[in-house]
C-alpha positions in Angstrom: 94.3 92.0 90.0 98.0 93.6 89.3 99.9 95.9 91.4 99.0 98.9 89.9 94.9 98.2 90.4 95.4 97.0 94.0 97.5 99.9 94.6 95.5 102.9 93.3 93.0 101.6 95.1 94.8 102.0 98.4 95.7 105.3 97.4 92.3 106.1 96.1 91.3 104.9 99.9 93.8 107.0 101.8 96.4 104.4 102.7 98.7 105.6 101.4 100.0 107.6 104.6 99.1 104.5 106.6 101.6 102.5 105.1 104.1 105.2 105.4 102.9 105.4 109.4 104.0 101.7 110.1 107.1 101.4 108.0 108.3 104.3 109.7 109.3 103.0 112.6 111.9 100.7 111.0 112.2 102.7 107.6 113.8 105.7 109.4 116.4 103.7 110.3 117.6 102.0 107.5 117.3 105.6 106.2 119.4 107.3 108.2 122.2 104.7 107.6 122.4 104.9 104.2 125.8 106.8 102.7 123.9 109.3 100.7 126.5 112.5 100.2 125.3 116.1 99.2 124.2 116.3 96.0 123.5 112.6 95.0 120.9 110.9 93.0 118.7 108.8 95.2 115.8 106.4 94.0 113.0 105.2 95.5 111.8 101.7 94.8 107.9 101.2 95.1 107.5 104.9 97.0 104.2 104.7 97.7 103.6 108.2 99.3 106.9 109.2 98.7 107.8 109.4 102.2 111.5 108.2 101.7 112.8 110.9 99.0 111.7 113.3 100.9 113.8 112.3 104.3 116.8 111.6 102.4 116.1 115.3 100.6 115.5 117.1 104.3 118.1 114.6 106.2 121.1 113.9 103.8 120.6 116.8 101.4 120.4 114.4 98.1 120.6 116.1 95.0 117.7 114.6 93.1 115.3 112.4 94.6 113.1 109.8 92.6 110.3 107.8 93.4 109.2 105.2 91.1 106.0 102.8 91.7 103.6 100.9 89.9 100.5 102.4 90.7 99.3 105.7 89.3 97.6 107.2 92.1 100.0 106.1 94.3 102.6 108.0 92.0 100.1 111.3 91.6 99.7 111.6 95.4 103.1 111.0 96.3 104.2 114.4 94.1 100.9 116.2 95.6 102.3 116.3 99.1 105.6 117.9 98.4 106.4 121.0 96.3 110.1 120.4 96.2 111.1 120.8 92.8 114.4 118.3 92.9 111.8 115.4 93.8 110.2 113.4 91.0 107.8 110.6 90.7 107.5 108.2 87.9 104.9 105.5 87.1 106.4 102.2 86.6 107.4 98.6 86.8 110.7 97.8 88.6 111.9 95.6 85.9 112.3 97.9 83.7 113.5 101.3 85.2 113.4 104.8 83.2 117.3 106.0 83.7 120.4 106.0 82.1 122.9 103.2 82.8 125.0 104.4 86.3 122.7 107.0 86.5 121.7 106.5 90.2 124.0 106.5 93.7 121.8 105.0 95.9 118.0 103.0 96.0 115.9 102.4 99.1 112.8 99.7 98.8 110.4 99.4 101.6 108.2 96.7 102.1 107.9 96.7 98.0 110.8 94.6 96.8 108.3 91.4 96.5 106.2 92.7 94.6 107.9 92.4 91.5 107.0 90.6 88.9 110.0 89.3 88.4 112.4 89.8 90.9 115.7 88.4 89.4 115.3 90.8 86.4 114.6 93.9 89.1 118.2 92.9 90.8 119.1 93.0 86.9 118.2 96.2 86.4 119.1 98.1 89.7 122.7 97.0 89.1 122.5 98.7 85.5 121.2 101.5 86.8 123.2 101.9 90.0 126.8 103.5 89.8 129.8 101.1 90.7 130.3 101.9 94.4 126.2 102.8 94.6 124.1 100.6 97.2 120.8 99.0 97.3 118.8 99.0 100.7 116.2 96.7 100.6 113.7 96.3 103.1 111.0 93.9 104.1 108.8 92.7 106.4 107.6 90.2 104.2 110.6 87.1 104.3 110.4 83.5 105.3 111.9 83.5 109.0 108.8 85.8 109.4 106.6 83.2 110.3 103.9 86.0 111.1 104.3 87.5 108.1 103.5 84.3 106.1 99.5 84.5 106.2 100.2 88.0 104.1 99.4 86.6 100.5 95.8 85.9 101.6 95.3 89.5 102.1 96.6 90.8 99.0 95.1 89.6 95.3 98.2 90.5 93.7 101.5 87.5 93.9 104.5 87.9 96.5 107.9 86.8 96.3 108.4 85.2 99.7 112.2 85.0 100.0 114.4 83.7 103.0 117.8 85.8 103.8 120.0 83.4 102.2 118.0 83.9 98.5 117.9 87.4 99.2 122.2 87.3 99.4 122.1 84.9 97.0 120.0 86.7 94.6 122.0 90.1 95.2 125.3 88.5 94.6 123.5 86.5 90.8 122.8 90.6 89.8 126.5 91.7 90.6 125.8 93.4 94.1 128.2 92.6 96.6 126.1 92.3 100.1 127.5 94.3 102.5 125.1 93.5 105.5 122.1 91.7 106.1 120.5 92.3 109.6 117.2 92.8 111.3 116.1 95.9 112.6 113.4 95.6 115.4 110.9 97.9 115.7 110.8 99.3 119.3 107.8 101.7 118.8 104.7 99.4 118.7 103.3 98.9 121.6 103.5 95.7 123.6 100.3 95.5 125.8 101.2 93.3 129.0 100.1 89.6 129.2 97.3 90.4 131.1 95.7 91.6 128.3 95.9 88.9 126.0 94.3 87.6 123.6 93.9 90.6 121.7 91.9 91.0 118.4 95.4 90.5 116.2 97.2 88.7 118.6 96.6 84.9 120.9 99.9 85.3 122.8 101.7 88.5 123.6 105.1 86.0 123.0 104.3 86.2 119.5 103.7 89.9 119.2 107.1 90.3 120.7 108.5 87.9 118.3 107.2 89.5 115.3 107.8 93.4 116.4 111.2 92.7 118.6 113.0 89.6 117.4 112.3 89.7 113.5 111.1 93.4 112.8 112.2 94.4 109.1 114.5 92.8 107.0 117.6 94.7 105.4 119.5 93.6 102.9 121.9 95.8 101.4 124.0 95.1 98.6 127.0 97.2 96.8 127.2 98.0 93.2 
């Protein structure tokens, strides 16, 4: 199956705004540091329901905001819940991206990056497409020191890139990014249940569910243009 099938059919299916519920807790974050100014072009890699443009729109006042993901219905229900007319969606593969060269100031990725087909030629083209001094936020939940997250692939019939942090910097620095940081951000918002009520369906030991929520959370790497 490729991305595009395996994604419409989560749209098709509604969850859409489920994914957008629990990347939230982390994505609003990585948001909300990001050095957008008034007025500047911002792109969103794999958007999903779009959820990203519009916060850096409402919260940073970009100029032009632009989603960009590889499934259709994903794409069409993205523009369906906003009527903001400086906020665009495209249907596309990240590899090869439908803007001018230094045509765009900053790009957020949620819990999308690995999806790529190629991910060395996405880097490629995010630093052709980036302005010098532009940034790249990319976000995952998905990475090797996840040991929780490993099990993933078995859920989804399309391939995943399964980096550690040290390809992700060296992969960044191969395009011509510079990386700036590389940290974890934990998400505080899902709730623990105490030990007493463990095992629960998801989880054997309540250690690991703080592991995987507290300790290794969501992976940002952000690299400079």
């Amino acid at each position: 199956m490729s991305v595009s099938d395996e994604f419409d059919e989560w749209a098709a299916a509604g969850k859409d705004r489920g994914m957008e519920d629990r990347h939230w807790h982390t994505a609003k974050h990585v948001l909300a540091r990001m050095p957008v100014e008034a007025g500047e072009t911002v792109l969103d890699l794999g958007c999903g329901s779009g959820y990203a443009g519009r916060a850096l729109r409402e919260t940073k006042d970009a100029g032009r905001a632009y989603g960009i993901d590889a499934a259709p219905e994903m794409a069409h229900n993205a523009a369906d819940y906003t009527d903001d007319p400086q906020i665009g969606y495209l249907i596309g593969d990240f590899e090869h991206l439908p803007f001018e060269t230094d045509s765009i100031d900053h790009c957020f990725s949620m819990e999308a990056f690995y999806y790529a087909s190629d991910p060395h030629a996405a880097l490629a083209e995010l630093a052709r497409v980036i302005r010098p001094g532009g940034t790249f936020h990319c976000a995952v939940n998905y990475y090797e020191e996840n040991v929780h997250s490993h099990e993933w692939q078995s859920f989804i019939d399309v391939p995943m890139t399964r980096w550690d942090r040290s390809q992700y910097r060296a992969a960044f620095r191969e395009a011509g990014f510079s990386v700036a940081v590389q940290d974890n951000i934990p998400d505080r918002e899902i709730e623990i249940p105490p030990a007493s009520e463990f095992p629960t369906e998801d989880w054997e030991r309540r250690e690991a569910m703080v592991e995987r929520y507290r300790e290794y959370g969501t992976l940002v790497t952000v690299g400079v243009r």
